[in-house]
C-alpha positions as CSV (number, residue, x, y, z in Angstrom):
1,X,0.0,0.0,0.0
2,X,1.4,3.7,-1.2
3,X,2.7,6.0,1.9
4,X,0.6,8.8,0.3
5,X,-3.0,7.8,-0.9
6,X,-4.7,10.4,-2.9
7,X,-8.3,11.6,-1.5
8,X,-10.5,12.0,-4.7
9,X,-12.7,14.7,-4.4
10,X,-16.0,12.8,-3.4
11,X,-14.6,10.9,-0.8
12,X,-14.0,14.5,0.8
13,X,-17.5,15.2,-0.5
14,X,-18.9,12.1,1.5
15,X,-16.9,13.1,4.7
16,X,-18.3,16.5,4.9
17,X,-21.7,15.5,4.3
18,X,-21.1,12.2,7.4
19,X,-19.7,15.4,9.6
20,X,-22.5,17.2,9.1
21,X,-25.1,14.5,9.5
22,X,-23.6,13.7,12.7
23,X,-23.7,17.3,13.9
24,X,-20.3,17.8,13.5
25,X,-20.3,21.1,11.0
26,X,-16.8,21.6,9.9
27,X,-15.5,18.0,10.8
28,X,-14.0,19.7,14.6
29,X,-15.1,16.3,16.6
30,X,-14.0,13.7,14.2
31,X,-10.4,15.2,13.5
32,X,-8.6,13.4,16.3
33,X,-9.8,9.8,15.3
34,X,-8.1,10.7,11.5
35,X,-4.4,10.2,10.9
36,X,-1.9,13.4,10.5
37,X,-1.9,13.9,6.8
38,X,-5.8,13.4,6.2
39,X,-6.8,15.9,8.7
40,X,-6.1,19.0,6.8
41,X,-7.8,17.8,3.3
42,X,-11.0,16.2,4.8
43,X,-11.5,19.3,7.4
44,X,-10.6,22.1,4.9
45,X,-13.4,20.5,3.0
46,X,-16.0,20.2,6.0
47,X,-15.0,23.7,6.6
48,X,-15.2,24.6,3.3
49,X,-19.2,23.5,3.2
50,X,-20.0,25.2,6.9
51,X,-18.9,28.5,5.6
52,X,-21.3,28.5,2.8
53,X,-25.1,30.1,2.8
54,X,-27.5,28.0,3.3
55,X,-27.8,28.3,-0.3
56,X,-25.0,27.5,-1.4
57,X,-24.5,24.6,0.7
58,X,-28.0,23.3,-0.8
59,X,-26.4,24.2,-4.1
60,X,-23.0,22.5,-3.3
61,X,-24.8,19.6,-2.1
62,X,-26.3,18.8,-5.1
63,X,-23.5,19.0,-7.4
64,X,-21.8,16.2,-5.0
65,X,-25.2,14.3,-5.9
66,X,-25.0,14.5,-9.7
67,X,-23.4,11.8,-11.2
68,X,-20.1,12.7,-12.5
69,X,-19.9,13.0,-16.4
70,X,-16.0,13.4,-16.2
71,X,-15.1,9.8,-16.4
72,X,-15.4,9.1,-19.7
73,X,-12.8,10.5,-22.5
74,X,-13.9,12.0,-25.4
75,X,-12.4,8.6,-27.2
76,X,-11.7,5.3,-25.9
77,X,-8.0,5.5,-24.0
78,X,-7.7,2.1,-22.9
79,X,-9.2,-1.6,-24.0
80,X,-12.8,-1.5,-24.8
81,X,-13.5,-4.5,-22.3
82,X,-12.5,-1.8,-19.7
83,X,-14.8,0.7,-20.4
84,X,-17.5,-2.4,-21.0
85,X,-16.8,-3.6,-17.0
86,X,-17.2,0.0,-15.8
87,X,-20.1,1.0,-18.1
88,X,-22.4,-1.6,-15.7
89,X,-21.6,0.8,-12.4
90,X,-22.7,4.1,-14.0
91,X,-26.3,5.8,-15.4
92,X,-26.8,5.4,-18.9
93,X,-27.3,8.8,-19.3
94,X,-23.4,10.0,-18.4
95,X,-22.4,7.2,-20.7
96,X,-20.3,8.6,-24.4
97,X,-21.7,7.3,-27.6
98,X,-19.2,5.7,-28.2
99,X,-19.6,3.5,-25.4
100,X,-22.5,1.7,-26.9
101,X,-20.3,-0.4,-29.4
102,X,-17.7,-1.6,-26.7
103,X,-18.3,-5.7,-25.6
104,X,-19.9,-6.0,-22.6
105,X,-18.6,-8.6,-20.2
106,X,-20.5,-12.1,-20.3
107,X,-24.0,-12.6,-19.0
108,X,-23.4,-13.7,-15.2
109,X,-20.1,-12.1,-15.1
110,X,-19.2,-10.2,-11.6
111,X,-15.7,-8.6,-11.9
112,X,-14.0,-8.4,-8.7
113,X,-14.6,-5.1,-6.9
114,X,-11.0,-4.6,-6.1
115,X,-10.5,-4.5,-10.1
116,X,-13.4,-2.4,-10.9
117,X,-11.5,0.1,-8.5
118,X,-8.3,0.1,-9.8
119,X,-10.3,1.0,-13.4
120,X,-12.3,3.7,-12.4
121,X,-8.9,5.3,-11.0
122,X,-7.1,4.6,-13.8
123,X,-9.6,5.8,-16.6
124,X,-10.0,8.9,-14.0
125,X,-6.1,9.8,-14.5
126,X,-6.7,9.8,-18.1
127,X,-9.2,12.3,-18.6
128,X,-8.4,16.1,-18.1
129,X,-10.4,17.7,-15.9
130,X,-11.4,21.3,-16.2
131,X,-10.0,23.4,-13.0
132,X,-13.0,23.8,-10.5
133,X,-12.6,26.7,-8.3
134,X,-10.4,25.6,-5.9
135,X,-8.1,23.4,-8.1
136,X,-5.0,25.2,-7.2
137,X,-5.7,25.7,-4.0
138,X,-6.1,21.8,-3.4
139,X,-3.1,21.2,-5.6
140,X,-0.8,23.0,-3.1
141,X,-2.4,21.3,-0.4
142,X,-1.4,18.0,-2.1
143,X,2.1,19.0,-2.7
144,X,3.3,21.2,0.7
145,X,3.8,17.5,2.4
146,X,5.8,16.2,-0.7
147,X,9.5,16.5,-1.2
């Protein structure tokens, strides 16, 4: 297992919504039960969502709800049987046209989770992202702890 694990973006999403849930606005009372280097990202983001309006938290809210259309390149990256095992975790509405002529996996076929994972994080890496708001500012977050 990798010293430094990644946080993607809605598992910092999910946290903030669990701290609020539980009554814990801006992730204060869960911050000594996390290890050093994931108390900054996952509080800046719990934080992050308390100091909104009630508005724009709503707002916020429910773009972490949306399904995420970024996964998918504009053109297949990567072998088409990849794109066919992840195509069964996702709505058919966020799927690429050109996703309907790639092989789906054999009737009855269950792939491993662990594998369906390591896809999704690797067809993730491949597709560029558009810089949200606070790109940069999570990007020297990332990279203060790094040699």
């Amino acid at each position: 297992m990798p010293d430094k694990m990644t946080l993607s973006e809605r598992f910092l999403a999910g946290f903030a919504l669990a701290a609020t849930i539980a009554k814990d606005p801006g992730a204060e009372l869960a911050r000594p039960g996390l290890c050093a280097d994931r108390q900054g990202p996952v509080s800046a983001t719990a934080r992050e969502l308390l100091e909104l309006s009630k508005a724009e938290r709503r707002a916020r809210i429910r773009s972490w709800m949306q399904p995420k259309r970024g996964m998918w390149p504009s053109a297949p990256t990567a072998p088409l049987r990849a794109y066919g095992l992840l195509a069964q975790r996702t709505f058919a509405n966020v799927r690429p046209d050109w996703l309907r002529s790639v092989p789906l996996p054999r009737p009855g076929y269950t792939p491993d989770p662990q594998l369906l994972e390591l896809l999704q994080r690797i067809a993730a890496e491949t597709v560029e992202r558009p810089a949200g708001p606070h790109a940069a500012e999570r990007q020297r977050e990332r990279c203060k702890d790094q040699p």
